[in-house]
N, C-alpha and C positions, 0 to 999 in steps of 0.2 A: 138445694143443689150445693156439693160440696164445692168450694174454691178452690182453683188450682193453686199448687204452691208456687209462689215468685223467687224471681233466681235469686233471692237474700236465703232462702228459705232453703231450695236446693244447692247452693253452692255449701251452705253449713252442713246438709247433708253430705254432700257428694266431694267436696273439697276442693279447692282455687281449681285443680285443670279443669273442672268440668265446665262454667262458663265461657261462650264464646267472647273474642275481643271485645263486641259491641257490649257482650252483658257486663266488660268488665272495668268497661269504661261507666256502666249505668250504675255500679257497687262504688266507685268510686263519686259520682255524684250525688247519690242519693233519691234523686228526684228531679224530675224537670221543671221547665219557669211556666207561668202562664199564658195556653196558648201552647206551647211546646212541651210535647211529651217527652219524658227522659231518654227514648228509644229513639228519638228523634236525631236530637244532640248528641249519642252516642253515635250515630252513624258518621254526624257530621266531624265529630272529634277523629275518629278515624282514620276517614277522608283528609283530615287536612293535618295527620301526622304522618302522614304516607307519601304529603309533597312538599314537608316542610323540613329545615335544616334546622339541627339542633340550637344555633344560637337566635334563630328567628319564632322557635316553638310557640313559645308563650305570649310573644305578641299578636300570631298568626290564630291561634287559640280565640285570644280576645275579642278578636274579630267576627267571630261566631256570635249570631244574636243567642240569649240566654246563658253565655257561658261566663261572658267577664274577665277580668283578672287574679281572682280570688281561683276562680274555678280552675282556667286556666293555670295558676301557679301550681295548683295543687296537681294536676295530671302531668304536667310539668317533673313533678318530685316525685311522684309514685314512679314517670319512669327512671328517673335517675338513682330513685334508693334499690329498682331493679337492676338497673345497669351496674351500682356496685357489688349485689350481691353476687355475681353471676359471670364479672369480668374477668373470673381466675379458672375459670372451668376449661379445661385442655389446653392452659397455658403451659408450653414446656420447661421445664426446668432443668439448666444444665453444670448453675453453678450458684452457692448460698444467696448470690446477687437477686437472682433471679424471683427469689420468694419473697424478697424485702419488701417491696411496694403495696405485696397482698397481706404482710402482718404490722407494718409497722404502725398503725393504728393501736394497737392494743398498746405500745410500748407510753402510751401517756394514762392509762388504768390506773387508780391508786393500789388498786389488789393485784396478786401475780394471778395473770391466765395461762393456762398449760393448753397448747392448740398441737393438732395433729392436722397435718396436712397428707392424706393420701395421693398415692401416683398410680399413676398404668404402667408397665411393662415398658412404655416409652416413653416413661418420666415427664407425663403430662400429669397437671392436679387436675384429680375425680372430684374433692372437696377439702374442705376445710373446716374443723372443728374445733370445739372449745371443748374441751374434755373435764375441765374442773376450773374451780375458781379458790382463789386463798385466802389468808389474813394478809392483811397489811405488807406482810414481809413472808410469806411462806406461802407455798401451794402443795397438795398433793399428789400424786398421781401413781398411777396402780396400773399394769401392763395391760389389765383386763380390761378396762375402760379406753386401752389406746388399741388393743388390737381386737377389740369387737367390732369396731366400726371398720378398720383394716379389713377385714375376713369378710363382712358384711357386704362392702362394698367390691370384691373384690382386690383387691390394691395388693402389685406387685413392690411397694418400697412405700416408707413412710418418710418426710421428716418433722422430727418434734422442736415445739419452739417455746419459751413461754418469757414474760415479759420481769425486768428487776423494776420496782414502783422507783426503788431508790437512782438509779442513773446510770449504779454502775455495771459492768456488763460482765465482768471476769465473773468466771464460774464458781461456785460456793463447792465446799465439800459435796454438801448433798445434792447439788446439779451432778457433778463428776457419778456420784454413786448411783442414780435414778439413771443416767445413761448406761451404765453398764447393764444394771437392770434390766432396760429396755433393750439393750442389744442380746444380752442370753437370750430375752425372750425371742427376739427378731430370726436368732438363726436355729430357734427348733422349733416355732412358726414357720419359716421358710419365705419370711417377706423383709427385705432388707431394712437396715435404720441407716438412712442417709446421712442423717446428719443430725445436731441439738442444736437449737439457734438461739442465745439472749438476744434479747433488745431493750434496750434503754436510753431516753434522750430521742439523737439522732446516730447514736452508732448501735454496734449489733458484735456479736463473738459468737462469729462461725467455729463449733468443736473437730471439723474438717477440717475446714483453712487452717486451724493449727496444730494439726496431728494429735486431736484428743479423742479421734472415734476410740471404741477395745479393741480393732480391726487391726489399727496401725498399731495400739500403743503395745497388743500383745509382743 
């Protein structure tokens, strides 16, 4: 008699949404202790994330026979590396300020990243992208690779960011030129370019806040 397949089995088929919670606390464990089936402990993991306050999680966790500290840290961090992934979706955006907190991470990369952050219509971010990755001191980027994912997603306004390794944040020649670029592109797309954002260090150069869109500068 053939074996059914286990949700390790159909999640790689079917992809992360299709397990339920419990199965996906069971992917996260692995297997259950002796005595307790992993299907067991996932219920109970559930249950006691559903009454417990984030900074009490993973004590509360521990508490669970079979689960530990170990365990517990670890469901602990899968939700937290979710909660960062995830905590910029319909955040609105109304001024360069407002996107600093969701990139400023990349601005300690040794290589430059060129990220694209898509908006709605009401300048909420849909996502955020890493569009290409550079040398040491250089990055590329190509309209097509910034407004595939734009069109794709639908996305009324974009804005583009990418990181200096080196600290400092004034715009190089070829930042100035790759924004224009991208702005041709932006107004026979029909999807606006908000803005170009450096980051480096702890500051950032907004090409808005200083009258460098091609909007103003024409």
């Amino acid at each position: 008699m053939k074996q059914k397949p286990n949700i390790r089995e159909l999640t790689l088929q079917k992809g992360l949404s299709y397990p339920s919670d419990e199965e996906l606390i069971m992917l996260i464990l692995g297997r259950g202790q002796k005595g307790i089936p992993v299907q067991i402990l996932a219920e109970k993991i559930i249950q006691t994330l559903k009454t417990s306050e984030l900074p009490d999680l993973v004590e509360n966790l521990s508490k669970i026979k079979g689960v530990g500290k170990s365990r517990a840290l670890a469901v602990a961090a899968a939700l937290e590396l979710g909660r960062r992934k995830t905590r910029h979706l319909k955040a609105l955006i109304t001024r360069p300020t407002d996107i600093i907190p969701f990139i400023k991470h990349y601005s300690i990369e040794e290589k430059e990243h060129f990220i694209c952050i898509t908006l709605s219509g009401a300048h909420e971010i849909i996502q955020i992208h890493v569009t290409s990755i550079g040398t040491i001191n250089r990055t590329l980027v190509h309209p097509r690779e910034i407004f595939s994912m734009a069109i794709k997603e639908n996305a009324a306004a974009i804005i583009v960011c990418h990181n200096h390794p080196s600290g400092k944040i004034e715009p190089s020649a070829e930042d100035i030129k790759s924004t224009e670029i991208l702005y041709e592109a932006s107004r026979l797309l029909g999807i606006s370019l908000l803005d170009h954002i450096i980051i480096g260090g702890d500051s950032y150069y907004s090409f808005s806040e200083h009258n460098m869109m091609p909007d103003v500068a024409e």
